[in-house]
Each structure stands twice: as structure tokens, then as C-alpha cells.
HTML snippet that shows the backbone in 3Dmol.js (N, CA, C, O; Angstrom):
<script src="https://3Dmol.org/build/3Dmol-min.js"></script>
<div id="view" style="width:600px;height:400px;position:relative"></div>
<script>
const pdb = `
ATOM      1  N   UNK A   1      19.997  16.036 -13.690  1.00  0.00           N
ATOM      2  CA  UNK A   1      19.548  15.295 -12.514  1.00  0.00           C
ATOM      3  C   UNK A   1      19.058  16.277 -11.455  1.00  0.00           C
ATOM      4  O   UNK A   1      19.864  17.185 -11.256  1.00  0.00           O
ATOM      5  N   UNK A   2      17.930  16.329 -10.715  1.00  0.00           N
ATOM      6  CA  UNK A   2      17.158  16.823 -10.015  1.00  0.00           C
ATOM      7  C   UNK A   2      18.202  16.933  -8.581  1.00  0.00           C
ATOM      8  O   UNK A   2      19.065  16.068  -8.436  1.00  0.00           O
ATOM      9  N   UNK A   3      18.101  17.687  -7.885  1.00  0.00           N
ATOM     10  CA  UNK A   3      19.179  18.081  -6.818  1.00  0.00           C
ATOM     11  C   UNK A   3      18.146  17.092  -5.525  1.00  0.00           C
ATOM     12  O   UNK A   3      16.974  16.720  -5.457  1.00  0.00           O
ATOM     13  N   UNK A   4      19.200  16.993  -4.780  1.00  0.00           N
ATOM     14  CA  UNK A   4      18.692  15.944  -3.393  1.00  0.00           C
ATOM     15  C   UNK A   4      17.867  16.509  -2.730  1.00  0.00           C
ATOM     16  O   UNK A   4      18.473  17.525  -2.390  1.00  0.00           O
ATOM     17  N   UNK A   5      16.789  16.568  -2.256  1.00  0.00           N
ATOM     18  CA  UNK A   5      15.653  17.412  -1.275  1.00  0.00           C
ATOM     19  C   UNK A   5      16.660  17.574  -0.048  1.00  0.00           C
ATOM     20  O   UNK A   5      17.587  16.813   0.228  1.00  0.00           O
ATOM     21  N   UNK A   6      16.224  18.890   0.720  1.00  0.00           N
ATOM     22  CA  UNK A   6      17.025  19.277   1.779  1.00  0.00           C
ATOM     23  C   UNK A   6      15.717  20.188   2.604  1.00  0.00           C
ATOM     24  O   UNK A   6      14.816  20.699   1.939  1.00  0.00           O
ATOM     25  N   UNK A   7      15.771  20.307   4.235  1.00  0.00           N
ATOM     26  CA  UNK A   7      15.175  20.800   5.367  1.00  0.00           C
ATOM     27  C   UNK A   7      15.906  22.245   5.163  1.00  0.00           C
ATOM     28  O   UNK A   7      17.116  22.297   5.382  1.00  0.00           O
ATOM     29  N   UNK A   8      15.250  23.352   4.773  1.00  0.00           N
ATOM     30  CA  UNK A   8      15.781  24.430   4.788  1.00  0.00           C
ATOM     31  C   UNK A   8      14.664  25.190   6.338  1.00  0.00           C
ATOM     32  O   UNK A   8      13.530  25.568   6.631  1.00  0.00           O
ATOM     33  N   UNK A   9      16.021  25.008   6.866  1.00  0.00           N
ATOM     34  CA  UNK A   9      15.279  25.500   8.703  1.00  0.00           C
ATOM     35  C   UNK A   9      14.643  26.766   8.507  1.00  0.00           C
ATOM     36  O   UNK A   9      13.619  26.807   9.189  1.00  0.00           O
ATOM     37  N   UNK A  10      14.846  27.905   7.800  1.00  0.00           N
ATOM     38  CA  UNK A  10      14.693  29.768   8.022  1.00  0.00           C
ATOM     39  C   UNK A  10      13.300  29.499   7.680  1.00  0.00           C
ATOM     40  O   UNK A  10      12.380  29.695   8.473  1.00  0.00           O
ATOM     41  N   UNK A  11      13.106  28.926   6.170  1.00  0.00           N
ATOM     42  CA  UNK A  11      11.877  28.859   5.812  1.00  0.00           C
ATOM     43  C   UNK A  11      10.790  27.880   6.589  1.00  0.00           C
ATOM     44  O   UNK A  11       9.625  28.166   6.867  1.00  0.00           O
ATOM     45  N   UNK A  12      11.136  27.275   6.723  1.00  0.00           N
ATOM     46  CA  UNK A  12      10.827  25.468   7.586  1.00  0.00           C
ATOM     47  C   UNK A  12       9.765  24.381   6.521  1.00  0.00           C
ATOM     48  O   UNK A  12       8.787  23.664   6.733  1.00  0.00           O
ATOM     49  N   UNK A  13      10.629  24.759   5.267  1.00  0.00           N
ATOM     50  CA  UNK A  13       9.764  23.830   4.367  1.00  0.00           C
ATOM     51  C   UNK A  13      11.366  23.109   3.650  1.00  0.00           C
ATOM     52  O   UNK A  13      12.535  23.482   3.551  1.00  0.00           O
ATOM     53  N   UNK A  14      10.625  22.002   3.300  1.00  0.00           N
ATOM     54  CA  UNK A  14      11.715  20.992   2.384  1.00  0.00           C
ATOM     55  C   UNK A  14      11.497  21.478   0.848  1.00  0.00           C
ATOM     56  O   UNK A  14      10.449  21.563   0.207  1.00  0.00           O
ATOM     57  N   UNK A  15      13.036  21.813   0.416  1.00  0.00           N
ATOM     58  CA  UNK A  15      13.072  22.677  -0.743  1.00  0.00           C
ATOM     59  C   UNK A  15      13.366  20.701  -1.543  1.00  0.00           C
ATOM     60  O   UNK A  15      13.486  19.647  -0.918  1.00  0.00           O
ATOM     61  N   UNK A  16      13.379  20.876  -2.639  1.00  0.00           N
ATOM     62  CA  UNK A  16      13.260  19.813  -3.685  1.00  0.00           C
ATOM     63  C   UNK A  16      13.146  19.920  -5.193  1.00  0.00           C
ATOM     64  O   UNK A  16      12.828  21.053  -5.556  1.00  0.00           O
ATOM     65  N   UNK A  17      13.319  19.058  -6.146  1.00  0.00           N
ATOM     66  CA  UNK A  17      12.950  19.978  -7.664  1.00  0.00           C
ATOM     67  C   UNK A  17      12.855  18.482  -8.234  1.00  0.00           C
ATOM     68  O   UNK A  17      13.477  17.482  -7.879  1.00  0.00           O
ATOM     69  N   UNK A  18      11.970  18.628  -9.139  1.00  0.00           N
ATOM     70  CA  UNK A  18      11.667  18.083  -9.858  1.00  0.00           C
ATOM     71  C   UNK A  18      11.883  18.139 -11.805  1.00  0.00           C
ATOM     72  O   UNK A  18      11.610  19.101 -12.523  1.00  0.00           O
ATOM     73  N   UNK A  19      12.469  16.728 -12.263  1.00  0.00           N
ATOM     74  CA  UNK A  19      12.555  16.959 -13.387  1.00  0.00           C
ATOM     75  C   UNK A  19      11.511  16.696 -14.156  1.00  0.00           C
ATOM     76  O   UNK A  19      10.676  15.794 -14.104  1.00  0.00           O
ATOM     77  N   UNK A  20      11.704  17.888 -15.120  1.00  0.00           N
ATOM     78  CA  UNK A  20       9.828  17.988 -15.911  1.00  0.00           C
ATOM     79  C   UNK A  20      10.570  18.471 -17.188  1.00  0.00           C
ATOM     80  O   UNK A  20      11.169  19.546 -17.206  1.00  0.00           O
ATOM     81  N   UNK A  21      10.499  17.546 -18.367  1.00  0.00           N
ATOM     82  CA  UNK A  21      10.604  17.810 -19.761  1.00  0.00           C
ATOM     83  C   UNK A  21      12.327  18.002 -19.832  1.00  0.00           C
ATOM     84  O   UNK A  21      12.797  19.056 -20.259  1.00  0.00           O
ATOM     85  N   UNK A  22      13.072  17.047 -19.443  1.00  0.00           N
ATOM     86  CA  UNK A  22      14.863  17.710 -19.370  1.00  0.00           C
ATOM     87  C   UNK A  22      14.847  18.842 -18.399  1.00  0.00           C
ATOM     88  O   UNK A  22      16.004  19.044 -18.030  1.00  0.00           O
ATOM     89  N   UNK A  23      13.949  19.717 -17.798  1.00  0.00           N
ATOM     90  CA  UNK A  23      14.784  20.786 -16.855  1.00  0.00           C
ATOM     91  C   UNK A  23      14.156  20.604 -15.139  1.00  0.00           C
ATOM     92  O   UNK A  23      13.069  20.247 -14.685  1.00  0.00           O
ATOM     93  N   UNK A  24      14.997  20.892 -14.736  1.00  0.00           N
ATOM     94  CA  UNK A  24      15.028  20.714 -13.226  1.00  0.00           C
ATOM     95  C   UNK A  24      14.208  22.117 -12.724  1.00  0.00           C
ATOM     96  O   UNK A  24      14.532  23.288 -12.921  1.00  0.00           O
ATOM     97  N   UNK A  25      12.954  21.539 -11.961  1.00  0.00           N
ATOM     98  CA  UNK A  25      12.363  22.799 -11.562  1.00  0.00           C
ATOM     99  C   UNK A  25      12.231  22.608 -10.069  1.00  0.00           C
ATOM    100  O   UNK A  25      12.079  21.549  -9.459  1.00  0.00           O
ATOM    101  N   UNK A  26      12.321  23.859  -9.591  1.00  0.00           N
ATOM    102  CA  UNK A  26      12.387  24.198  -8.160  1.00  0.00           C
ATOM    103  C   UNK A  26      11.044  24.092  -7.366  1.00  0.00           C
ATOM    104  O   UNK A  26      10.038  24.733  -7.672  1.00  0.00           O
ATOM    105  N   UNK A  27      11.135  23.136  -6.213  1.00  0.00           N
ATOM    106  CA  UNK A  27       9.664  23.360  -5.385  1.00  0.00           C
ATOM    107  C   UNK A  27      10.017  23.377  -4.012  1.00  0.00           C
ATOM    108  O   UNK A  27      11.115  23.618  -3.509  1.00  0.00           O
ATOM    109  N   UNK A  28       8.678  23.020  -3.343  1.00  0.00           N
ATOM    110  CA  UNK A  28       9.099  23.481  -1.693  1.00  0.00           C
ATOM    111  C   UNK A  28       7.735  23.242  -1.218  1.00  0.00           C
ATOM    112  O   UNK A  28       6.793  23.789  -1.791  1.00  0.00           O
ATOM    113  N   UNK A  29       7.515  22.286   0.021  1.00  0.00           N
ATOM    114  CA  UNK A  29       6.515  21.634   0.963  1.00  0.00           C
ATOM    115  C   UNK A  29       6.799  22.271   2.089  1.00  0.00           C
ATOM    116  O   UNK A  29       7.989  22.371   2.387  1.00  0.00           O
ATOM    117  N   UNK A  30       5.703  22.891   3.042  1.00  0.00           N
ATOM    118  CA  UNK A  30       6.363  23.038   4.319  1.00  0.00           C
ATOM    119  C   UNK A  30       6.155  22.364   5.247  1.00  0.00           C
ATOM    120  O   UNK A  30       5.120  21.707   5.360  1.00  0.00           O
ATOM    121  N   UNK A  31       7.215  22.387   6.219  1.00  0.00           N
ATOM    122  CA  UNK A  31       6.892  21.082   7.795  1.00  0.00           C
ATOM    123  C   UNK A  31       5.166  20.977   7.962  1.00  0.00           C
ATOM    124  O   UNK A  31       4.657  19.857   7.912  1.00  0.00           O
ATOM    125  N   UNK A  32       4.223  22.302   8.178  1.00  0.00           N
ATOM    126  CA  UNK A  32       3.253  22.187   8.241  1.00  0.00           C
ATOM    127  C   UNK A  32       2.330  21.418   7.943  1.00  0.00           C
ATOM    128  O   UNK A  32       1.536  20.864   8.703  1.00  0.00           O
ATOM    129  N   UNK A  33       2.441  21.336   6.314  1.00  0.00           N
ATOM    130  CA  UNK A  33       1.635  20.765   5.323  1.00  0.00           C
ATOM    131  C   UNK A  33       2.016  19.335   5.457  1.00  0.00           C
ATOM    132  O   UNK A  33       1.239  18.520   5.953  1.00  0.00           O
ATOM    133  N   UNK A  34       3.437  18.950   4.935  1.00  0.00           N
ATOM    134  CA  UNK A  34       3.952  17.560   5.671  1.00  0.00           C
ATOM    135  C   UNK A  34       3.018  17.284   7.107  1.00  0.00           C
ATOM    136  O   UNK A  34       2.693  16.098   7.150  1.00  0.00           O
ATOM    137  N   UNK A  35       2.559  17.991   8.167  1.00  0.00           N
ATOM    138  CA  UNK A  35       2.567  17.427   9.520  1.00  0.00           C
ATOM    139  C   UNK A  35       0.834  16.957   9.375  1.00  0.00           C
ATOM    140  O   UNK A  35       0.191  15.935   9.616  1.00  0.00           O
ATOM    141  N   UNK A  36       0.486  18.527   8.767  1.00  0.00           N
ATOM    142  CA  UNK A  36      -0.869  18.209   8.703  1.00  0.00           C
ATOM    143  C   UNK A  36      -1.443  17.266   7.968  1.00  0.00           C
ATOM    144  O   UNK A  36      -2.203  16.585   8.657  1.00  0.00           O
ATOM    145  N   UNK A  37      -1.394  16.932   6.817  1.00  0.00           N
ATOM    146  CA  UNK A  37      -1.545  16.063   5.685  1.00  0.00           C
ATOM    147  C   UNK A  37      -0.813  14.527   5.994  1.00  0.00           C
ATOM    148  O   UNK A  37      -1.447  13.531   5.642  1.00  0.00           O
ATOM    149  N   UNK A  38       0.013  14.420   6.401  1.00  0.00           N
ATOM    150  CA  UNK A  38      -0.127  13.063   6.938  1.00  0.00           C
ATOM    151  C   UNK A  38       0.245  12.631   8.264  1.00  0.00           C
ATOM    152  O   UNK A  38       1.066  11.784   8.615  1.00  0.00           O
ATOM    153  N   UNK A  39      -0.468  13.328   8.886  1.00  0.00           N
ATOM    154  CA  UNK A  39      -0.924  13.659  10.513  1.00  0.00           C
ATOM    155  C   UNK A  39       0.873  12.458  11.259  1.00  0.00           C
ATOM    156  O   UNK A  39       1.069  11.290  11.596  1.00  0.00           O
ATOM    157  N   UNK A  40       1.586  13.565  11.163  1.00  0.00           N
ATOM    158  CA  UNK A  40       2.893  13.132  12.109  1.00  0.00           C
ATOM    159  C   UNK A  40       3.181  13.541  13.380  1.00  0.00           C
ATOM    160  O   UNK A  40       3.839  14.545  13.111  1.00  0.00           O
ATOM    161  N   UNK A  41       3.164  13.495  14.314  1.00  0.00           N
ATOM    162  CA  UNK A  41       3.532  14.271  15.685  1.00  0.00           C
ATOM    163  C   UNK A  41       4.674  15.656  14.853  1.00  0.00           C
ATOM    164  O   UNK A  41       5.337  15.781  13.823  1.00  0.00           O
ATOM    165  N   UNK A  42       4.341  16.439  16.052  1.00  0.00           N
ATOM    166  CA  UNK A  42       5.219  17.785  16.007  1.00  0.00           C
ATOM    167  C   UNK A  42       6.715  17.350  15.831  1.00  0.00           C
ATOM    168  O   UNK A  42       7.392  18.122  15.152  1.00  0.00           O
ATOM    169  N   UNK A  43       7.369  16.191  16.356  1.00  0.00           N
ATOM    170  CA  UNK A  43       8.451  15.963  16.625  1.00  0.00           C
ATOM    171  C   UNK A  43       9.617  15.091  14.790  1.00  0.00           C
ATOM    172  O   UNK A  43      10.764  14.692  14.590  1.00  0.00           O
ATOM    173  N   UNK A  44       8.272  15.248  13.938  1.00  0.00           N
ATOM    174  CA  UNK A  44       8.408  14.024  13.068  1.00  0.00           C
ATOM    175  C   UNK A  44       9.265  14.983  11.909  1.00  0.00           C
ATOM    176  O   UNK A  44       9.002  16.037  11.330  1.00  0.00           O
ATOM    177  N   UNK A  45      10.213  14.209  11.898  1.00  0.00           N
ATOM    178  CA  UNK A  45      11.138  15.031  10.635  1.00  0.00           C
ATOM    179  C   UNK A  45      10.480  14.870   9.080  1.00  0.00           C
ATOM    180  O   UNK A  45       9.932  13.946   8.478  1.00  0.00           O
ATOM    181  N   UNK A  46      10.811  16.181   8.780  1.00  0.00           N
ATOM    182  CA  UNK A  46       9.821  16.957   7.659  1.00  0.00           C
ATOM    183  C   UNK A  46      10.730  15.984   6.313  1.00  0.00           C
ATOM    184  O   UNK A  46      10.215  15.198   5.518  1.00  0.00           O
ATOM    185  N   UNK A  47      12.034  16.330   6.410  1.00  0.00           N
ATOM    186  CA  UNK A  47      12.869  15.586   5.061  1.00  0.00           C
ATOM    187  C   UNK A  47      12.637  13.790   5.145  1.00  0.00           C
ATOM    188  O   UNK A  47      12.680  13.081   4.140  1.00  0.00           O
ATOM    189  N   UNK A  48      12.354  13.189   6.753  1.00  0.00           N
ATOM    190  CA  UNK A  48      11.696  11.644   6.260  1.00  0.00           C
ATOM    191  C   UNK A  48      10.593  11.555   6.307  1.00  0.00           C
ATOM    192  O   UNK A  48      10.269  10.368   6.325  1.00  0.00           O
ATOM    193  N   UNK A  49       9.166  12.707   6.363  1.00  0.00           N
ATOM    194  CA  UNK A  49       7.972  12.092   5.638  1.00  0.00           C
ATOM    195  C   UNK A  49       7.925  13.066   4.659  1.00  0.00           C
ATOM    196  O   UNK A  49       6.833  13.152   4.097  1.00  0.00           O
ATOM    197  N   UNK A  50       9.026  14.033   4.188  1.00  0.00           N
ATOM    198  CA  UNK A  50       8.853  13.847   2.351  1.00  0.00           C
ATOM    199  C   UNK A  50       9.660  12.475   1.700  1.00  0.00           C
ATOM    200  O   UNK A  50       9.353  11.762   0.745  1.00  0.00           O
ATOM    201  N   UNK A  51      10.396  12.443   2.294  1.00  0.00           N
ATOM    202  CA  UNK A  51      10.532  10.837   1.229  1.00  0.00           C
ATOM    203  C   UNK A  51      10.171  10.029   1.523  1.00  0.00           C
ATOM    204  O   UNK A  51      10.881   9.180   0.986  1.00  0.00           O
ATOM    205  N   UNK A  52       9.045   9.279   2.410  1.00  0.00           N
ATOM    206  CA  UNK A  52       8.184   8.520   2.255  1.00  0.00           C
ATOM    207  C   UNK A  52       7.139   8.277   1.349  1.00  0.00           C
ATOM    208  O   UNK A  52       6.570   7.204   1.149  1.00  0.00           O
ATOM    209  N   UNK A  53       6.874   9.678   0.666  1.00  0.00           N
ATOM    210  CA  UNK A  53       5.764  10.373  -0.078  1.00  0.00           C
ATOM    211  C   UNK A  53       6.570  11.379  -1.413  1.00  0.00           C
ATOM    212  O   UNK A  53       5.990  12.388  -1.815  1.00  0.00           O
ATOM    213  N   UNK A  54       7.363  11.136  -1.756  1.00  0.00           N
ATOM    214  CA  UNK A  54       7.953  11.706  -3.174  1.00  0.00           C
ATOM    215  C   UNK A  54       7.643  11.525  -4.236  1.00  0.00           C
ATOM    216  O   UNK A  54       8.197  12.153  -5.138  1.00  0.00           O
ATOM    217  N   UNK A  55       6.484  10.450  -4.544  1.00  0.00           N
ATOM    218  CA  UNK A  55       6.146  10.375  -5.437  1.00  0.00           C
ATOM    219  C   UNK A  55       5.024  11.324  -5.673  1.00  0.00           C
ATOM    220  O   UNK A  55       4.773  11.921  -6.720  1.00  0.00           O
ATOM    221  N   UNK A  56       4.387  11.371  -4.537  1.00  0.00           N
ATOM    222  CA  UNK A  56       3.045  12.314  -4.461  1.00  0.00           C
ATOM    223  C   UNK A  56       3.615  13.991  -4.948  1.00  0.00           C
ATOM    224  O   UNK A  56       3.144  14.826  -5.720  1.00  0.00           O
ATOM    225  N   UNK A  57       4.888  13.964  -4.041  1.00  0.00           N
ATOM    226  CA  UNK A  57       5.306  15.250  -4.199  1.00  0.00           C
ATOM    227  C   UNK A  57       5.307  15.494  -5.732  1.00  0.00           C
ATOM    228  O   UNK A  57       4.860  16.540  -6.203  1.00  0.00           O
ATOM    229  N   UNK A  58       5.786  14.568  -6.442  1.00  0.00           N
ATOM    230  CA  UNK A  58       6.624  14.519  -7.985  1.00  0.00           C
ATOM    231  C   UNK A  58       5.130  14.811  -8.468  1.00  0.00           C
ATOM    232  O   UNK A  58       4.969  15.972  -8.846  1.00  0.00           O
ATOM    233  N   UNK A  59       4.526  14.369  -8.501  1.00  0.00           N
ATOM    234  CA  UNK A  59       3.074  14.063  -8.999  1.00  0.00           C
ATOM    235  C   UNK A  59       2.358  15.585  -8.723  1.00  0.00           C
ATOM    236  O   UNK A  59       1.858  16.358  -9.540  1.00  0.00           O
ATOM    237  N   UNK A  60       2.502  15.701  -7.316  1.00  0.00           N
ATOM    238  CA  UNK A  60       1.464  17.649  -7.379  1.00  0.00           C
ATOM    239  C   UNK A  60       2.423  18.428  -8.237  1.00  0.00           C
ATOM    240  O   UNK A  60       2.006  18.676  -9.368  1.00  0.00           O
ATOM    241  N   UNK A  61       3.711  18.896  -7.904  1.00  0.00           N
ATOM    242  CA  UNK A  61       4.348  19.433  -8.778  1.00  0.00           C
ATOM    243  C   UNK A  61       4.077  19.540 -10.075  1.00  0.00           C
ATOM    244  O   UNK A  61       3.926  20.669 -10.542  1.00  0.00           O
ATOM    245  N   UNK A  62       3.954  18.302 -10.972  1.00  0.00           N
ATOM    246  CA  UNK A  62       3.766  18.344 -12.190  1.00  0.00           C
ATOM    247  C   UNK A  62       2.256  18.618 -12.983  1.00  0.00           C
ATOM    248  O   UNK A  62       2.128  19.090 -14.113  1.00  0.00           O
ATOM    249  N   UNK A  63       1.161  18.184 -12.058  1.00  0.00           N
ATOM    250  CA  UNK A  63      -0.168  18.915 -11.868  1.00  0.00           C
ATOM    251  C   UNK A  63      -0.156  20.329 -11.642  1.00  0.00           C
ATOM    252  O   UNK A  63      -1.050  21.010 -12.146  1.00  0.00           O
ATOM    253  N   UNK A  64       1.002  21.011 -10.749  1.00  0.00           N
ATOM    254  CA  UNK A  64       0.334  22.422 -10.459  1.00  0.00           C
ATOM    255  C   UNK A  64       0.885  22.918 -12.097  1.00  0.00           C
ATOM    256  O   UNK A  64       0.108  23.520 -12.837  1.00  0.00           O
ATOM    257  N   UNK A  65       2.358  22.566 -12.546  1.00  0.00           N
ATOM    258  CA  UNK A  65       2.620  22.959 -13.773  1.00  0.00           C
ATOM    259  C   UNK A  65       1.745  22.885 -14.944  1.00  0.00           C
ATOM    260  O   UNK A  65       1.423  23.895 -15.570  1.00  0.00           O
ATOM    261  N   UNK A  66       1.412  21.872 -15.207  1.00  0.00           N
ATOM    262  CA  UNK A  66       0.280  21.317 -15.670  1.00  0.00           C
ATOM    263  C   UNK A  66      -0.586  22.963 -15.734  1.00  0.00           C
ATOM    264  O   UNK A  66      -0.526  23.612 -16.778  1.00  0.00           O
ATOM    265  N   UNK A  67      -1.048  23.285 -15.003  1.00  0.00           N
ATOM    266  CA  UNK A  67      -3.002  24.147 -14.498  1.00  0.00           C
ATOM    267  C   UNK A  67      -1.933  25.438 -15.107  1.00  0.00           C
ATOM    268  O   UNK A  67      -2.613  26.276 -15.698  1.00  0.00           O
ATOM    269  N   UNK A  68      -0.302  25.816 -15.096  1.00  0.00           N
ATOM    270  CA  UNK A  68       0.219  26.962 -15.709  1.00  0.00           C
ATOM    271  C   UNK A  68       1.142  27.677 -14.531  1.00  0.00           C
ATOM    272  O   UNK A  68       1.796  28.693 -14.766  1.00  0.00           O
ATOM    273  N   UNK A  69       1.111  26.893 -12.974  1.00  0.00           N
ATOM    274  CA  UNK A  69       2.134  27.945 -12.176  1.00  0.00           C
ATOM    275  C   UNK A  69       3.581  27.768 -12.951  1.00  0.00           C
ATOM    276  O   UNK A  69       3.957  27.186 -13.968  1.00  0.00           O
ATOM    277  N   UNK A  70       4.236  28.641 -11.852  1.00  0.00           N
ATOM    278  CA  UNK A  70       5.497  29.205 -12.952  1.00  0.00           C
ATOM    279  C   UNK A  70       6.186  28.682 -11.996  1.00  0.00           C
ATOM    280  O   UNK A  70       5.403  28.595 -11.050  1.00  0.00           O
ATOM    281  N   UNK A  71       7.783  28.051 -11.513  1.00  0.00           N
ATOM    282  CA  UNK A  71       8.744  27.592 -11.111  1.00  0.00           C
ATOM    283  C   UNK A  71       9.097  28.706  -9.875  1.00  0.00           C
ATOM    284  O   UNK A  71       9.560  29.728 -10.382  1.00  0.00           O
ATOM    285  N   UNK A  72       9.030  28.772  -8.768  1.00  0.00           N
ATOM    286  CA  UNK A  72       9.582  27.990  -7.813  1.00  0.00           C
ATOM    287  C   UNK A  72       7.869  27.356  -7.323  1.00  0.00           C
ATOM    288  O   UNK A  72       7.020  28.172  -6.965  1.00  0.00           O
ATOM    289  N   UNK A  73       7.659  26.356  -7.356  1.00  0.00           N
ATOM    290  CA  UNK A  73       6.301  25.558  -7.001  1.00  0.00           C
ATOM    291  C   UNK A  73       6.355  25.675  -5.364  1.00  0.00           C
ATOM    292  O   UNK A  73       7.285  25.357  -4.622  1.00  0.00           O
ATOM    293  N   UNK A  74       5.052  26.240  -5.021  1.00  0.00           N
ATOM    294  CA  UNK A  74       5.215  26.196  -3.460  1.00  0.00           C
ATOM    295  C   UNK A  74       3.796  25.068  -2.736  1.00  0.00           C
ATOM    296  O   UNK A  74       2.619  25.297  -2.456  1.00  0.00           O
ATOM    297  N   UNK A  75       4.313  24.342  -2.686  1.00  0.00           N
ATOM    298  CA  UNK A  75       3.094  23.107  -2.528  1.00  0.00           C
ATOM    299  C   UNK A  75       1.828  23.315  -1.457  1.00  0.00           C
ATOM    300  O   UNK A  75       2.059  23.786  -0.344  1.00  0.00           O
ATOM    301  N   UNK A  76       0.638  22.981  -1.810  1.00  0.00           N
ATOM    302  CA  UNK A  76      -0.075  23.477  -0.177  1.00  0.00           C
ATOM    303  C   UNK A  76      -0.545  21.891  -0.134  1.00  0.00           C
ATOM    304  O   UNK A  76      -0.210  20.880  -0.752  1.00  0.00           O
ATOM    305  N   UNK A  77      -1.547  22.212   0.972  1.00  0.00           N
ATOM    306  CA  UNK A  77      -2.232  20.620   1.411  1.00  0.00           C
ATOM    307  C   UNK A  77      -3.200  20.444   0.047  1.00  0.00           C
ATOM    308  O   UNK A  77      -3.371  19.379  -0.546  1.00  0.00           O
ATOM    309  N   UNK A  78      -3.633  21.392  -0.214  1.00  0.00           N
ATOM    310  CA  UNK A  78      -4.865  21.052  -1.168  1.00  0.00           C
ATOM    311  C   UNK A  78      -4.311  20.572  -2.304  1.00  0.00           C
ATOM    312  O   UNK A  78      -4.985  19.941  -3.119  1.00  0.00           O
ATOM    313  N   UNK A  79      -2.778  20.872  -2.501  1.00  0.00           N
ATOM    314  CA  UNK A  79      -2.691  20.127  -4.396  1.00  0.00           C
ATOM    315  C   UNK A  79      -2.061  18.372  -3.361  1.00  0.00           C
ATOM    316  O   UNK A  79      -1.949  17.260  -3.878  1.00  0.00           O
ATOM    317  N   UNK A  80      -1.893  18.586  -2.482  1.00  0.00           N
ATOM    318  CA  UNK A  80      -2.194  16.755  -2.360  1.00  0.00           C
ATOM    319  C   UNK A  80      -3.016  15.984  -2.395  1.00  0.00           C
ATOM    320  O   UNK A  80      -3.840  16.470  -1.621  1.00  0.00           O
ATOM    321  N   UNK A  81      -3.542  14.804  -2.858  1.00  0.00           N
ATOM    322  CA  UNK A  81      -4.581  14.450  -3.022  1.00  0.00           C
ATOM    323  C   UNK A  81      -5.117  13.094  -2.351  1.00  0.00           C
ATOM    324  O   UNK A  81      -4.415  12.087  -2.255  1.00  0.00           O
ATOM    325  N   UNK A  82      -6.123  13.163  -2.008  1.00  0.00           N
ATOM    326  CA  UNK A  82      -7.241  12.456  -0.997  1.00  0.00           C
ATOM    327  C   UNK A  82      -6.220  12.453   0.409  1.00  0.00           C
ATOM    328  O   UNK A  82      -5.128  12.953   0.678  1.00  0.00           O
ATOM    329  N   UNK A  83      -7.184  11.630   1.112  1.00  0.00           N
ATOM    330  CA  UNK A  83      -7.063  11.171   2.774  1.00  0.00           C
ATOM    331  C   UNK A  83      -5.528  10.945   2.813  1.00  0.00           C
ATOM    332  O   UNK A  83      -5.035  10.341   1.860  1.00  0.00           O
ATOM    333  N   UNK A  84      -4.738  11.363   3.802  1.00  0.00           N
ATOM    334  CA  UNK A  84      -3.706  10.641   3.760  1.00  0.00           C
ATOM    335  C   UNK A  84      -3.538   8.803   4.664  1.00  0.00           C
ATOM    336  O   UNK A  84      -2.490   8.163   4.571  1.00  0.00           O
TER     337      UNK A  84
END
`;
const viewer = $3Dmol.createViewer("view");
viewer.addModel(pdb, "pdb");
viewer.setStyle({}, {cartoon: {color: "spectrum"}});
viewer.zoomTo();
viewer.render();
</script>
């Protein structure tokens, strides 16, 4: 079972993992990309508009694996896809 997404403050991205084929792989969105990509005020918590949008997350993750990156997945705006 895939571990609970969590706000890791040092870095300021939401760490998360996704299960792909039985194994749990490690990823990570940052507040940024969250803010920019689906345009939230500065004030808008990063861990509730990734789970508004976890499926998307689940979905780039398994696309970037997909193209051959290697585990810890570090998400940008561009593997999200269209307008938010």
C-alpha cells in the first residue's frame, strides 16, 4: 500500500508514491507547481490541492515512468497535462 502524501516543509514539495506493478514508488510535486498549475492564491495548502488532483498526480507519475525516469519522480508543470 502506497504511503499517505505528506507537506514536507525543508523541501516545500508534497512527497507521495505511487503504486506501479506491486511496488511503491517515490514522487514529489512542489507548492510551486501545485500553485502555478492550478492557479491557487499563495496562501492555498499544497497537501489539499494535491488531493483534489491525485489522480492527475497518479497518472504523470506513471507516464514519466513510462518515457524510462528512475524512482524518486520529481514532478514539474509540464508532465501535467492541459489547462488547469
Amino acid at each position: 500500500m502506497a504511503d499517505a502524501p505528506f507537506f514536507h516543509d525543508a523541501s516545500g514539495t508534497v512527497r507521495f508514491s505511487v503504486t506501479v506493478e506491486g511496488k511503491d514508488v517515490s514522487a514529489s510535486i512542489g507548492r510551486e507547481t501545485l500553485r502555478y498549475h492550478y492557479r491557487t492564491g499563495e496562501e492555498a495548502d499544497p497537501l489539499h490541492t494535491f488531493g483534489l488532483h491525485v489522480e492527475e498526480m497518479d497518472a504523470a507519475v506513471r507516464r514519466r515512468l513510462a518515457q524510462g525516469s528512475m524512482e524518486s519522480v520529481m514532478l514539474r508543470e509540464n508532465d501535467l497535462r492541459g489547462p488547469a
